[in-house]
C-alpha positions in Angstrom: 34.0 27.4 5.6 33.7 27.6 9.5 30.0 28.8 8.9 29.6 26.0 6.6 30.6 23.3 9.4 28.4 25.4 12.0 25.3 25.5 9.9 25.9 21.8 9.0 26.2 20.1 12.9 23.5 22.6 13.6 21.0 20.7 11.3 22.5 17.4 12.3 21.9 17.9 15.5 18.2 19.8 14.6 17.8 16.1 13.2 18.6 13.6 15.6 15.7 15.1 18.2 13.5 15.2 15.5 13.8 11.8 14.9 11.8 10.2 17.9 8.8 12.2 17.1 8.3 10.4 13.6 7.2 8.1 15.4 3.5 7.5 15.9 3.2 3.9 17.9 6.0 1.8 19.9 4.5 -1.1 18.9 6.5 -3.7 16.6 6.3 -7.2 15.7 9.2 -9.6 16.2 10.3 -10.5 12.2 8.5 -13.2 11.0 8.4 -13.9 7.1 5.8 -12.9 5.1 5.0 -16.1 3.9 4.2 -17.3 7.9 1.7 -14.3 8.2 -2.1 -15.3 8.6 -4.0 -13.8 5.4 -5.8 -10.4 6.3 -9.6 -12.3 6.2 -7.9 -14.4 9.1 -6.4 -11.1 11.1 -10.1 -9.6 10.4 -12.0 -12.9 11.8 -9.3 -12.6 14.5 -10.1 -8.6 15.5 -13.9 -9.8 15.2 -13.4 -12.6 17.7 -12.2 -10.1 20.5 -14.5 -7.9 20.3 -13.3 -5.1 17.6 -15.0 -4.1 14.2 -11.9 -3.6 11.6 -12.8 -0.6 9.2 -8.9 -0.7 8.3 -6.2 -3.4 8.3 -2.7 -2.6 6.6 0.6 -4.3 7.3 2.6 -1.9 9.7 6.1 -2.2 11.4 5.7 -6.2 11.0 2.6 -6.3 12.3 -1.3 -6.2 11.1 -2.3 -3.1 12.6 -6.3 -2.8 12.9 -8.3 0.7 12.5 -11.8 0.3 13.4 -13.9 0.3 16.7 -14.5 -2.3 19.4 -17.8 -3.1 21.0 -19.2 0.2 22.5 -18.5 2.0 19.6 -15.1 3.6 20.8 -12.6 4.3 17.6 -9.1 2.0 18.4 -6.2 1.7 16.5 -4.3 -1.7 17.8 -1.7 -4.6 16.3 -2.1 -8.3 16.2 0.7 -10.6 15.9 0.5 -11.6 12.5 1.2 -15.5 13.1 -0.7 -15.6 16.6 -3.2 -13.2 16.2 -2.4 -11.7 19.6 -2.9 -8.1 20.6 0.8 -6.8 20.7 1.3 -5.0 23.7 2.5 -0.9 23.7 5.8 -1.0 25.7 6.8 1.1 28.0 
């Protein structure tokens, strides 16, 4: 039984560190409905207007998050608001 309980906060523990490193970006969008969200030709047209070519766009953590590369050629991964269209920030 005591092995039991030792093995078990063991793992618990084991698990809450672990926890921080499944995540990949500390960006996130504020919540905004899905039905305020610009469509995904808009949040393209958007990423093309400052300067980025999208080669992937996919809803993530409430925001549109754009894979492609921006004017010299340089891969970037970045978020856009998805009622503005702004570049979300990382924060620190």
């Amino acid at each position: 039984m005591r092995k039991t309980a030792i093995l078990f906060a063991a793992l618990a523990t084991c698990g809450a560190f672990a926890m921080p490193a499944l995540a990949d970006d500390d960006r996130r969008c504020a919540y905004q409905p899905r039905e305020r969200w610009m469509p995904i030709e808009q949040a393209n047209a958007r990423a093309q207007a400052l300067g980025y070519t999208a080669h992937e766009i996919e809803a993530d953590d409430g925001c549109w998050e754009i894979t492609g590369v921006d004017r010299n050629g340089v891969r970037v991964k970045l978020k856009l608001d998805p009622v503005t269209g702004e570049i979300v920030p990382r924060r620190r």
